[in-house]
N, C-alpha and C positions, 0 to 999 in steps of 0.2 A: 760532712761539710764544715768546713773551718769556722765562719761565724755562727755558726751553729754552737760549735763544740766551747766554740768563748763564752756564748751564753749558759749554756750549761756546765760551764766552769772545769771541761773535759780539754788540759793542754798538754798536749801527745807532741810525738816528734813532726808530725804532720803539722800543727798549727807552729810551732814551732822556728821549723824551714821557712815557712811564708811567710815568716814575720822578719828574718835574719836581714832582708832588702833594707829594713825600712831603718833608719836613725832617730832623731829625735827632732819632736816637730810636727804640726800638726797635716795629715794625709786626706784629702777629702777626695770624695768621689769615688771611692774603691768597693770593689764586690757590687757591684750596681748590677739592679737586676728589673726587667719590666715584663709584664705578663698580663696576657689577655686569656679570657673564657670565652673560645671558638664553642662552634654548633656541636662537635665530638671530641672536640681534644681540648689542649690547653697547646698558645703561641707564648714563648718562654724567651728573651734576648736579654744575654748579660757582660758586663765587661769578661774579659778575657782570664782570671781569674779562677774563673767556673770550666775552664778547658780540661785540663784532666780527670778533674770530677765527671765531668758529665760523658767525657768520652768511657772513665773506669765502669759506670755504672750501665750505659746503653751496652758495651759490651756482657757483662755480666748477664744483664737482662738478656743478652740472645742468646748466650750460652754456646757450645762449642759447634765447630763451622767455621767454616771462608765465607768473607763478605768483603763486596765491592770497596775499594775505601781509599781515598786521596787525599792530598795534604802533606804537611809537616811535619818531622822530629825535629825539634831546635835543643841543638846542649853548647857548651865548652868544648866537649869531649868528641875525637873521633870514634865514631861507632859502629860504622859502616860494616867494618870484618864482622861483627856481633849482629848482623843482621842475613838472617836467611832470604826474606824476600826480597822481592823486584825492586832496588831503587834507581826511579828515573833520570836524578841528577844530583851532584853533588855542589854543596856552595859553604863558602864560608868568606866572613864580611868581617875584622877587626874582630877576629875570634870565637863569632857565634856563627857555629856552623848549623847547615840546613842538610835533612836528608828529604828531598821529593819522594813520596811516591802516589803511585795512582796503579793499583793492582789490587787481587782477592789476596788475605790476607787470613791465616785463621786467627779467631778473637783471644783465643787463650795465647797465643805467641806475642799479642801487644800487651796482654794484662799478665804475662810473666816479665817483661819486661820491663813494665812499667811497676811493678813490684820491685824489681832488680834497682832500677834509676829512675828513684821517688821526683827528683828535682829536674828530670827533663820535663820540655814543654813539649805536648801531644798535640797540636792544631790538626785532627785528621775529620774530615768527612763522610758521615755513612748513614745508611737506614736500614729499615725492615718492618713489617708490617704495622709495628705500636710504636715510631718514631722515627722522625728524619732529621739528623743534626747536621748544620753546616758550621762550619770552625772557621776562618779568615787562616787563612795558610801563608803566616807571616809571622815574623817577631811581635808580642807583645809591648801595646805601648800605649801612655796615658792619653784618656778619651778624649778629642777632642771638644770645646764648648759649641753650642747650636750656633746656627747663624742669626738665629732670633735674637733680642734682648732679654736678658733673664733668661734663655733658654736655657738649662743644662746640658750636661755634655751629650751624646747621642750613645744610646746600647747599641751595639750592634755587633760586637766582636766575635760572641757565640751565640748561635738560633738553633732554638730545640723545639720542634712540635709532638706531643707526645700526648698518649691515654695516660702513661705509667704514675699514678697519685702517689706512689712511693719516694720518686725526685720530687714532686712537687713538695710533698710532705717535709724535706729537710731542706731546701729555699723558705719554704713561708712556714716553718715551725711553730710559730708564734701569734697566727692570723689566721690557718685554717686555710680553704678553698671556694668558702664561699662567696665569692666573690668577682664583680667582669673584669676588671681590669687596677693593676696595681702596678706601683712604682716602688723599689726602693732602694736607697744611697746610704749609705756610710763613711763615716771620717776615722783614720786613725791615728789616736791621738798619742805619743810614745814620749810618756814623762819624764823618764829615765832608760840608761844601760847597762847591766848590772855583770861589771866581766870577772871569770874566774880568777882566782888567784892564783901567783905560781904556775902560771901555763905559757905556753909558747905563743906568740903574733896567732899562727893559725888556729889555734886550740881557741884562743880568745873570739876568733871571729866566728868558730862554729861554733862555740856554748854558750858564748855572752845572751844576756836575756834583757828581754823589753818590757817596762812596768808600763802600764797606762790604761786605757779604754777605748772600748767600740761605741761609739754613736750612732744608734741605728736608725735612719729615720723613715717611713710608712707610706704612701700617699696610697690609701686603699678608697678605691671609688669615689675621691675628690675630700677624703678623712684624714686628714695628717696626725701622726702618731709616732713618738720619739721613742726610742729605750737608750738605756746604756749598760754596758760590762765592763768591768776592769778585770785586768789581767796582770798576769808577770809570767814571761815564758819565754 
């Protein structure tokens, strides 16, 4: 998991790509994540962020097999020929195209693919006995504020109900599980951009790198608790 990986000072090409969006400036409200301690499980809602993570890892967790499963591929890229299964429809809006589907689908043909094309966005929906994830099968896009005063913005872009302590363990790395109910936000803060030398516009845009830090901030059972990491990646 990416803010994971910041805090443990672990910066792969993975943290990397997700940071390529951002300029300089300060980014608040991002990787937001809210969790509740149900009677058997854990209820898990985070910004949108947490999409392909959580869809890599529920797959893996089931292991190979066809499963029910609907929603989104969102890229640039037409992909459609590179797709064996069923897609219900095709769309494309100012360049970001959609591929529907709603069909069985086996798990290892989305996690080879998603292997293939690290930086498509996977909005897809599915379950099985130790989890039910629902994605919002739409473009990614910043949370909007509550309608309350002082509300924060609302999670709701990805819901996972799961036993699996394993996801839970790299969201709350830091905190543990003992716990009913927790919040938490993050600002990111990009000091600097630090671009290659002697490379071409595009070379520049994919290696250029981001100094600055994660603010991570806690609200565990009404306890607020801050951290931060700095990076350059």
């Amino acid at each position: 998991m990416i803010i994971k990986k910041i805090f443990e000072g672990v910066f792969d090409e993975e943290v990397h790509n997700s940071f390529l969006k951002f300029g300089r400036g300060d980014f608040k409200n991002k990787f937001m994540v809210a969790g509740k301690k149900q009677a058997t499980k854990w209820a898990i809602k985070t910004g949108p962020e947490f999409a392909n993570f959580f869809v890599k890892n529920c797959l893996e967790k089931l292991g190979e097999g066809k499963i029910a499963m609907k929603g989104v591929v969102i890229s640039t890229m037409d992909l459609s020929e590179e797709i064996s299964f069923e897609i219900v429809k095709k769309k494309n809006f100012k360049g970001i195209r959609q591929l529907v589907i709603d069909t069985e689908v086996d798990s290892k043909e989305i996690l080879d693919f998603m292997e293939k094309y690290p930086k498509i966005f996977f909005a897809l929906s599915f379950k099985c006995d130790d989890f039910e994830l629902k994605i919002k099968a739409k473009p990614p896009k910043n949370a909007k504020p509550g309608k309350k005063d002082g509300e924060g913005p609302k999670v709701d872009f990805c819901s996972l109900k799961t036993t699996d302590e394993n996801i839970l363990k790299e969201l709350f790395f830091d905190v543990g599980l003992n716990w009913k109910e927790i919040k938490i936000n993050h600002s990111i803060i990009i000091e600097d951009i630090i671009y290659p030398k002697d490379a071409t516009p595009e070379e520049m845009r994919k290696n250029s790198k981001r100094k600055g830090k994660v603010v991570r901030t806690i609200n565990l059972d009404d306890v607020e608790k801050v951290s931060e990491a700095e990076f350059e990646v």
